[in-house]
Residue, then its C-alpha position, 0 to 999 in steps of 0.5 A: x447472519x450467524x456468527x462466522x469462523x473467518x480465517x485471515x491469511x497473514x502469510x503475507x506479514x513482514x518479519x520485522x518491518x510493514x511493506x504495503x500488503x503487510x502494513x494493510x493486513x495488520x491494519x485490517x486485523x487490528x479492526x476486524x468487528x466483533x460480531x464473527x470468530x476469526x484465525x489468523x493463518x500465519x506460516x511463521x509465527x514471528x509475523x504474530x509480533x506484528x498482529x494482536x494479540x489474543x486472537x487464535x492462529x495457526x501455522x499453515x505453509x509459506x505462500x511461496x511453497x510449491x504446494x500453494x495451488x494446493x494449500x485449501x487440504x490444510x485450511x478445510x481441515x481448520x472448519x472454517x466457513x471463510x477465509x479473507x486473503x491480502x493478495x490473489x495468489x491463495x490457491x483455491x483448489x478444492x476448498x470447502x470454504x468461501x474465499x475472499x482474495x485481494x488485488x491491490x494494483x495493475x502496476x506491473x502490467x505496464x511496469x514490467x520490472x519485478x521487486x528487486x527483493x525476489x529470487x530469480x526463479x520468482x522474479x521470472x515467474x512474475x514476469x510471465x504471470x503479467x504477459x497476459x490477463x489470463x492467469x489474473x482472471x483465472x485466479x480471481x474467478x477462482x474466488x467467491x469475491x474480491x477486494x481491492x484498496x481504491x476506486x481506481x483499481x476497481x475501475x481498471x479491473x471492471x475495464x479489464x473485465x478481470x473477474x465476474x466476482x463481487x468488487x469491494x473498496x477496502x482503502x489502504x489506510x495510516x497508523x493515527x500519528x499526533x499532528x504537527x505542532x501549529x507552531x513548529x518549525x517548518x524547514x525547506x525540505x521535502x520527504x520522499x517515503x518509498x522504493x527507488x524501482x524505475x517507475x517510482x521516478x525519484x530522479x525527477x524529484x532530485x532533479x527539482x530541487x536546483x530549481x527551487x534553490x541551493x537550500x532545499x534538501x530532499x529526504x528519502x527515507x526508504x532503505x536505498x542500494x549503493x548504485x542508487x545513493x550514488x546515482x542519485x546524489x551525483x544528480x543534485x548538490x553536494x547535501x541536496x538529498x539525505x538518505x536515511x536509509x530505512x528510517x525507524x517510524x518516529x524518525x519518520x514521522x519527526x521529518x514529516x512533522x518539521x518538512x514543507x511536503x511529501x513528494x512523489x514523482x511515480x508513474x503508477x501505484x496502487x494506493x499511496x500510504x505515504x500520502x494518507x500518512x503526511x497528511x494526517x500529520x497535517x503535512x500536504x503533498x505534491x505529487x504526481x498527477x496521475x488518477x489513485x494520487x487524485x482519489x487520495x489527496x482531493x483539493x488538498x494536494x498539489x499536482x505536477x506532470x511527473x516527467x518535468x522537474x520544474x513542474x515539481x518545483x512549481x507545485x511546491x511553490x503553489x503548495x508554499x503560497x497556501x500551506x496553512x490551508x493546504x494543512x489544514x485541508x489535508x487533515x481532514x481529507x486523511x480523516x476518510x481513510x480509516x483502517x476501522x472502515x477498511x476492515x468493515x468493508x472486508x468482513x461484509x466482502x466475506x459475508x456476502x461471499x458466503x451468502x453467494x457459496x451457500x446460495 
């Protein structure tokens, strides 16, 4: 195939600290091969602090603007022959290009609640756009190809008949981070690195921890609401859960490197970087027994029925009795997820979804 002009929508990018579509936007673009020309699309140009650098860009509206259905008048006027986008949304109305979009989960089909973060009029907008599978299919089919980031989802979005368009597995990857020391500390603690939404069910994991004994301590990293600190701390001992409350990444990865395991209780994700992330230190995991935590962690991991605290306790447990093993197991399981092998899975999407356009 001739060399491509690409466009990649980094709209969705964070100012200033990754959530899960930004942390894989910038992965893929930081790996994209050299064999095409690619423009970054951003629509504020302090999400380029998070991009390489040297690669062209130009500033196009928000997503969330009124006039997203509409946003191809000002992408046809770039020239470009594709454009890869890190979620579905991307209007595809009127475009003269090839158009890659990207679902990454089904969570909130059956976990209704939107992201706190959202505005009320998103917020409700969010809810009526998962009371039916119409709109997804319409958005989808409304591209030349579709990527998602695991086994799991493309088995559910074939279930659900979502789309007649092509499906590629771009897997959600981890930043390399240099292992644990083979003789470093290993404390009685446990890491949990994600929201507290209702789904993500970390009051399980509080609820373990008496069972495992009074010197375990549960680390949540995230950044935590004051209703959910006091909740979750009148569940546990007094100094059982420590909230470090937005955790910078090296603090993040100095309690990974020194913790028994990461954890998590969820009902539902999409991927799990989290995962991909301990285990790449050599830190294995407990969690949820549930299809995507399978696809991730293999016989690496520790699984549990996530509504019973003491089968939490019982996983960490089998997870002590085999640790080196299950560190050991659990570098090389991470090794398969490579944002290098991402980003090569998202370009042959956008080539062979200009072939289709062009056939």
């Amino acid at each position: 195939m001739s060399r491509l002009r690409i466009g990649i929508d980094c709209r969705y990018v964070r100012i200033g600290r990754h959530d899960g579509i930004s942390r894989f936007t910038a992965g893929v673009v930081a790996h994209l091969p050299d064999r095409h020309d690619y423009t970054l699309l951003v629509s504020d140009e302090r999400q380029l602090a998070s991009l390489p650098e040297g690669l062209p860009w130009v500033r196009i509206p928000a997503p969330t603007d009124a006039g997203e259905p509409f946003v191809a008048r000002h992408v046809n006027r770039l020239g470009l022959d594709a454009v890869f986008s890190p979620m579905q949304t991307m209007g595809s109305r009127g475009r003269r290009y090839a158009l890659v979009l990207t679902l990454h989960d089904l969570i909130y089909y059956r976990n209704r609640t939107p992201p706190r973060e959202f505005s009320w009029p998103i917020r409700l907008g969010w809810r009526a756009f998962h009371l039916s599978w119409a709109p997804q299919r319409l958005l989808l089919n409304g591209a030349d190809g579709v990527v998602t980031v695991s086994e799991t989802t493309a088995g559910l979005i074939a279930a659900h008949h979502l789309t007649k368009r092509p499906v590629t597995v771009a897997h959600n990857a981890a930043d390399p981070a240099p292992r644990r020391a083979s003789d470093g500390e290993r404390t009685k603690t446990l890491v949990y690195m994600g929201s507290f939404m209702p789904y993500k069910n970390v009051e399980t994991l509080v609820a373990a921890l008496p069972l495992l004994g009074a010197d375990w301590t549960l680390h949540c990293m995230s950044s935590v609401s004051a209703a959910d600190r006091a909740r979750l701390s009148g569940l546990a001992g007094e100094g059982a859960v420590v909230f470090h409350d937005g955790a910078s990444d090296a603090e993040y990865l100095d309690t990974l490197r020194s913790a028994t395991a990461l954890v998590t209780a969820s009902y539902d994700e999409g991927f799990g970087i989290p995962l991909v992330e301990a285990m790449g230190v050599g830190t294995p995991v407990a969690v949820s027994d549930i299809p995507i935590f399978r696809e991730i962690g293999g016989d690496a991991a520790e699984y549990f029925d996530p509504a019973s605290p003491s089968a939490v306790a019982a996983a960490v447990r089998r997870l002590e009795a085999r640790w080196d093993a299950a560190s050991e197991a659990s570098v090389v399981r991470a090794a398969r997820f490579r944002w290098v092998d991402s980003a090569e899975q998202v370009v042959r999407a956008v080539e062979r979804a200009v072939e289709a356009r062009r056939g």
